[in-house]
Wavefront OBJ file of the C-alpha trace (Angstrom):
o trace
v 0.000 0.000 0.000
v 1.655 3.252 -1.105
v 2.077 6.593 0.380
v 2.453 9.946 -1.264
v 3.783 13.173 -0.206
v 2.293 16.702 -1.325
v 4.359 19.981 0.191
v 3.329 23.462 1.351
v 5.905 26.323 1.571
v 4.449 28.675 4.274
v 5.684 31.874 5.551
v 7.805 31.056 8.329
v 6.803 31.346 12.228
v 3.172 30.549 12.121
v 4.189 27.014 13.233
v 1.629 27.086 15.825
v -1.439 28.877 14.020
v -0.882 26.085 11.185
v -1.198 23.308 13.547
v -3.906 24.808 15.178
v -5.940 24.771 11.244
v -4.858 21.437 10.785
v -6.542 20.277 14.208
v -9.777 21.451 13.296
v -9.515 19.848 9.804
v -13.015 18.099 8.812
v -11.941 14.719 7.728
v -13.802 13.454 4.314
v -16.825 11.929 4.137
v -15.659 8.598 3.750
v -12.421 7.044 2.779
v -13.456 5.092 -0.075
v -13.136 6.670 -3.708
v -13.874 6.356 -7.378
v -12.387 7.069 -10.243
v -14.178 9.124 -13.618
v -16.038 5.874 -14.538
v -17.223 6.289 -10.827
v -16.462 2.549 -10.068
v -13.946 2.183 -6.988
v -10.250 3.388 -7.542
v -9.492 2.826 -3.765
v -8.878 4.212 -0.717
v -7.231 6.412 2.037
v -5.781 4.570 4.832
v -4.181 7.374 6.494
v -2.746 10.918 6.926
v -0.203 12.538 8.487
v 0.893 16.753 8.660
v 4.105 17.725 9.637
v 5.863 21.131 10.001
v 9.292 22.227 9.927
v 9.905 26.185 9.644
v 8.582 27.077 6.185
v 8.146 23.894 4.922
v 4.489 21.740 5.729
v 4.401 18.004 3.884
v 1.028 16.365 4.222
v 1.947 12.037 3.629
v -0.718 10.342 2.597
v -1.302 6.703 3.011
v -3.911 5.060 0.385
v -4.437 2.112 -1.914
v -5.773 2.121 -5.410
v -5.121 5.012 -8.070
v -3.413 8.531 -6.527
v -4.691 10.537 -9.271
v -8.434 9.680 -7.971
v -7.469 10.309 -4.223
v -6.850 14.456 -5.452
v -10.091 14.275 -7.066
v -11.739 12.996 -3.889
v -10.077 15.413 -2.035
v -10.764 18.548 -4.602
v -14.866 17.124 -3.725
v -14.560 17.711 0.030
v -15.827 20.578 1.985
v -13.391 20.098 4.979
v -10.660 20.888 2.541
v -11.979 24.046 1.033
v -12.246 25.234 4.731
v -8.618 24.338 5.295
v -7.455 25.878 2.001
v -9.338 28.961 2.815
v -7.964 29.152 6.253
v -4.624 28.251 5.342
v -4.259 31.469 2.643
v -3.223 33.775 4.644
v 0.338 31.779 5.764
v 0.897 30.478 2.041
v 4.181 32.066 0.686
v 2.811 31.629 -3.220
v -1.188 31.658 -3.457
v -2.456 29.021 -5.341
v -5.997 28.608 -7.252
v -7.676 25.479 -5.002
v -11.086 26.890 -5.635
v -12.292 24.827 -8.242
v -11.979 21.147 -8.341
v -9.764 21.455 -11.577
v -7.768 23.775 -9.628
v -7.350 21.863 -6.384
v -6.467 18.588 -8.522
v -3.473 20.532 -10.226
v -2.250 21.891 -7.423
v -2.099 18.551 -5.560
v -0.453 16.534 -9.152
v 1.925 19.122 -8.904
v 2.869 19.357 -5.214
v 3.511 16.115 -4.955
v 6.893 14.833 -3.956
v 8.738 12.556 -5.719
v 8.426 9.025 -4.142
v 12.537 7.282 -3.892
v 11.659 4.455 -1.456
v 8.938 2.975 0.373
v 8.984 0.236 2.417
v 7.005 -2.271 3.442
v 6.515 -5.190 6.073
v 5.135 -6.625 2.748
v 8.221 -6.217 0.987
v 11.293 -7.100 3.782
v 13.490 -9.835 2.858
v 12.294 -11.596 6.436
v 8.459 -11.920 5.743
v 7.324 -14.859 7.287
l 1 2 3 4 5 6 7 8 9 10 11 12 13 14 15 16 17 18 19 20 21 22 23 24 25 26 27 28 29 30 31 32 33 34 35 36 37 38 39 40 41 42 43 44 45 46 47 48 49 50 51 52 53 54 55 56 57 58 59 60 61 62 63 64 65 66 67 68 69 70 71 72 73 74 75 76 77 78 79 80 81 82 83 84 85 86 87 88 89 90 91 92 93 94 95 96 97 98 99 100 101 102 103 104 105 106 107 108 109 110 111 112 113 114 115 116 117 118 119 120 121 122 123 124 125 126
């Protein structure tokens, strides 16, 4: 099951005010998703935020196709509050408004996966 990793750059010392959105985040309505022929593409398993001075990478643990997990996203309410909220500490505004908009902005913020590891895939698997 893969992960993903999208980045934010952020105007440096709101640390705490950007933790404090994040904790109020409205999680989606379910973790299951489709994909455009609106049959399931998969689904998220987990989250995590993390902050280090100007720098915020949201890692996202799912299974099935990533492309559909933005589109999910770009559908929920809870993130249109957080990108609204979030605006004011961005250090380059970015168009999340429409779904289109959102989507891009996540295919493009994402980080470039170099190794993930498993218990799946260790040499000692039982």
């Amino acid at each position: 099951m893969p992960y993903a990793a999208i980045t934010y750059r952020v105007k440096p010392g709101h640390e705490d005010d950007i933790a404090e959105i994040f904790a109020g985040f409205q999680r989606a309505d379910t973790p299951d998703f489709t994909g455009d022929d609106g049959e399931a593409a998969g689904r998220l398993l987990g989250t995590g935020v993390f902050i280090k001075d100007d720098v915020i990478v949201r890692v996202i643990h799912y299974e099935g196709d990533f492309a559909a997990v933005g589109k999910h996203m770009a559908a929920q309410k809870g993130v249109h509050m957080l990108e609204q909220q979030l605006a004011p500490y961005l250090a380059e505004q970015r168009e999340t408004d429409s779904a289109e908009g959102f989507a891009a902005y996540f295919r493009d913020a994402t980080m470039r996966s170099i190794s993930q590891l498993t218990m799946d895939t260790h040499p000692a698997k039982v």
